[in-house]
KEMI-696060 format. One record per residue (C-alpha): x, y, z; residue number from 1. Coordinates in steps of 0.25 Angstrom, whole numbers, plus 5000, padded with zeros to 4 digits. Layout:
residues N
xx; yy; zz; num
X; Y; Z; NUM
...
end
This chain:
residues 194
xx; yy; zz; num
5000; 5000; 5000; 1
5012; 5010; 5004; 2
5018; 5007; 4990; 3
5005; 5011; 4983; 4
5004; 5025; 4990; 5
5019; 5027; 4987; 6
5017; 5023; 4972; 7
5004; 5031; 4972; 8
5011; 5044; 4978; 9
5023; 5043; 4970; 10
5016; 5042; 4957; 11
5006; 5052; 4963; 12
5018; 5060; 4964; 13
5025; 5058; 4949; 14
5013; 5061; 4943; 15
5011; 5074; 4951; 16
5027; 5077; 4946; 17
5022; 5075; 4931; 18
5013; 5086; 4932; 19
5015; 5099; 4927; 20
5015; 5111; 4939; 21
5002; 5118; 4942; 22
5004; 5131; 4935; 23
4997; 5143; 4942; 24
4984; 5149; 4937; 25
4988; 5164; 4942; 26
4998; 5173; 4940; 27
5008; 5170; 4951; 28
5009; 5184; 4955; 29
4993; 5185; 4956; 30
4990; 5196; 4968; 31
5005; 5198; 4973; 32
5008; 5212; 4977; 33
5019; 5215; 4967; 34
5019; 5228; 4959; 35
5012; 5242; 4959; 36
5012; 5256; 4958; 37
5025; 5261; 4952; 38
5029; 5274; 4945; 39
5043; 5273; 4937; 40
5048; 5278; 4924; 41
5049; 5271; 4912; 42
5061; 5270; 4902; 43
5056; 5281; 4893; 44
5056; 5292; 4906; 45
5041; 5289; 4907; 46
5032; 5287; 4921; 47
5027; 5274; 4923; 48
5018; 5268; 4933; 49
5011; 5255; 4934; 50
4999; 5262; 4925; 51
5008; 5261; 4913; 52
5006; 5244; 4913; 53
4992; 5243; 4917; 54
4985; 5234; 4907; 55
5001; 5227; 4904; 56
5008; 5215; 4908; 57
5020; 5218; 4914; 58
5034; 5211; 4917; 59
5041; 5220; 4928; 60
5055; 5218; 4931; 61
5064; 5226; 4942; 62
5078; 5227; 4937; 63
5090; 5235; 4932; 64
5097; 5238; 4920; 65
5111; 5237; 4925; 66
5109; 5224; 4931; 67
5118; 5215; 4924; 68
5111; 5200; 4925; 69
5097; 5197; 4930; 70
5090; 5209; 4925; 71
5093; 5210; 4910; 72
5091; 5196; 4908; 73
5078; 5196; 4915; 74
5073; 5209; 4907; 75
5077; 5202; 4894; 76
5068; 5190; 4896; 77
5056; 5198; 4902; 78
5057; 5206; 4888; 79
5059; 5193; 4880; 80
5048; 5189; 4888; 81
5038; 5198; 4884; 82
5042; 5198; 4869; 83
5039; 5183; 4869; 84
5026; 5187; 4875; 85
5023; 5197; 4866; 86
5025; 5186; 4854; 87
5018; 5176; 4861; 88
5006; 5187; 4864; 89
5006; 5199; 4859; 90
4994; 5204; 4866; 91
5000; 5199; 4879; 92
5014; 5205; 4876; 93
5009; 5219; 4871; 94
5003; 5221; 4886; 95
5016; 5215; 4892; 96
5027; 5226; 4897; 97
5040; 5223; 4903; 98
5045; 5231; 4915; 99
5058; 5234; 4920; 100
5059; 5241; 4932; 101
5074; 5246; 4937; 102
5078; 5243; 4952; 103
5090; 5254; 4948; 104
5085; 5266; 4946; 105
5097; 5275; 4947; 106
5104; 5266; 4935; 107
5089; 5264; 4926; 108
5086; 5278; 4922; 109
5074; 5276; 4910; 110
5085; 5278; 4898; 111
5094; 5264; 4904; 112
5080; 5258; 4908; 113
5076; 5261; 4892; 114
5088; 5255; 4885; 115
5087; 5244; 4895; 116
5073; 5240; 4894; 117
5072; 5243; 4879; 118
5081; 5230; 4877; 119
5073; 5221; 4881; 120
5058; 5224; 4878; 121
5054; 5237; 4869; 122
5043; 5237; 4881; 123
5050; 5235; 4893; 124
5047; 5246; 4902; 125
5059; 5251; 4911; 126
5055; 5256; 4925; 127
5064; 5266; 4933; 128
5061; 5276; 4944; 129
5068; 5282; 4956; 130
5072; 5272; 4968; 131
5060; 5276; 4976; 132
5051; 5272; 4963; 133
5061; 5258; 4962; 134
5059; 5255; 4974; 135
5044; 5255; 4972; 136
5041; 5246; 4962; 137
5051; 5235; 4966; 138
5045; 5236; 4979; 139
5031; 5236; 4974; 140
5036; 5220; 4965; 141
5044; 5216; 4977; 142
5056; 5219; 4969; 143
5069; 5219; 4977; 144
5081; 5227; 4973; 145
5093; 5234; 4979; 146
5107; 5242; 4974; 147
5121; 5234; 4973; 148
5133; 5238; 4978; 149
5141; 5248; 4966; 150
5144; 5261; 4961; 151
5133; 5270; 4955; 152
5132; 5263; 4942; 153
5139; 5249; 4945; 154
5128; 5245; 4956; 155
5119; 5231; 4952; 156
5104; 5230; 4960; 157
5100; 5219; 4967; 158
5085; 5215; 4963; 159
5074; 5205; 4963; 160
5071; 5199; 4951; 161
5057; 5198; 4946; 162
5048; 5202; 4935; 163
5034; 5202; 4936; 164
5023; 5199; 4927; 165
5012; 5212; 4930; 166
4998; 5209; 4925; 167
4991; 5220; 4917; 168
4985; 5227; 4931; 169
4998; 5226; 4936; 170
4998; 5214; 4945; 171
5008; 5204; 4949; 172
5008; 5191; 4940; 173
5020; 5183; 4939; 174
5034; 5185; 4942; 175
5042; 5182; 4930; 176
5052; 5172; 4929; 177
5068; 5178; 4927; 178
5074; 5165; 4926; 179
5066; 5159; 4914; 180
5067; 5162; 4899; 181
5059; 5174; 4893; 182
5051; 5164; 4887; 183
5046; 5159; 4903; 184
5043; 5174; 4906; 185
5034; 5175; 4894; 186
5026; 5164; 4899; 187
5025; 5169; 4911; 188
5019; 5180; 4907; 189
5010; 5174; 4895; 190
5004; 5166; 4908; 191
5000; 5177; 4919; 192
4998; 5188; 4908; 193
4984; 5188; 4904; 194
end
């Protein structure tokens, strides 16, 4: 009788391996306080506030153009990202804008945000403000970030690493994967942008 029940759990137990995982239904980010009111200024010198995405999918990203590993690479898949998007659904991807939000404000004045941004998506939007307007926004998406040791112009940050998926009311949805291909972030976001 013992043996039965072990060959009955342990078969139980294979078949249960053999099945894919439970996917989730909601966005994992459904009703998390992340995100909010900000006021900073674009690349192109202009004001921009959360008002400026309603009714758009956004992909907000807190980094710095100096940084010399993590945060080009990241940029450049969000933006191959949402190319693939754009060809996989245009309608989708018209109403999908990259964000990029500098934790270095005294380095990422609009014109180095312009030329940074401009080489990864023709519509990433480059955010910079003053250091009390910084400190905002990371604190309203939980983002952490601190200045290194160095001179003036040779200092690296420290900083989390996230990009968010933003629904068109500007809520929390997912938070992006940085380790995958461009290819996994534009599937993420085909599955909680609707």
């Amino acid at each position: 009788m013992k043996l039965h029940v072990q060959i009955l759990i342990s078969a139980t137990l294979a078949l249960a391996a053999c099945s894919p995982p439970q996917q989730p239904t909601r966005p994992p980010l459904e009703g998390a306080r992340i995100g909010g009111a900000f006021s900073l200024t674009d690349q192109n010198g202009r004001a921009t506030t959360e008002r400026d995405l309603a009714g758009k999918y956004s992909i907000v990203y807190f980094g710095y153009t100096f940084c010399p590993d993590v945060c080009p690479l990241d940029v450049q898949h969000i933006g191959a990202a949402v190319k693939m998007v754009e060809k996989d659904d245009p309608a989708l991807g018209a109403r999908l804008v990259p964000v990029f939000v500098t934790i270095d404000p005294a380095r990422d004045t609009p014109a180095v945000l312009k030329e940074f941004v401009g080489a990864f998506h023709p519509r990433m939007i480059g955010l910079t403000g003053s250091p009390a307007q910084i400190a905002a926004i990371a604190k309203e998406y939980g983002v952490y970030y601190a200045r290194g040791k160095g001179n003036a112009g040779g200092y690296m940050m420290d900083h989390s690493r996230a990009a968010y998926l933003m629904s068109s009311a500007g809520k929390p949805l997912a938070l992006l994967s940085q380790e995958g291909s461009p290819r996994t972030i534009a599937d993420e976001i085909e599955r909680w942008a609707r």
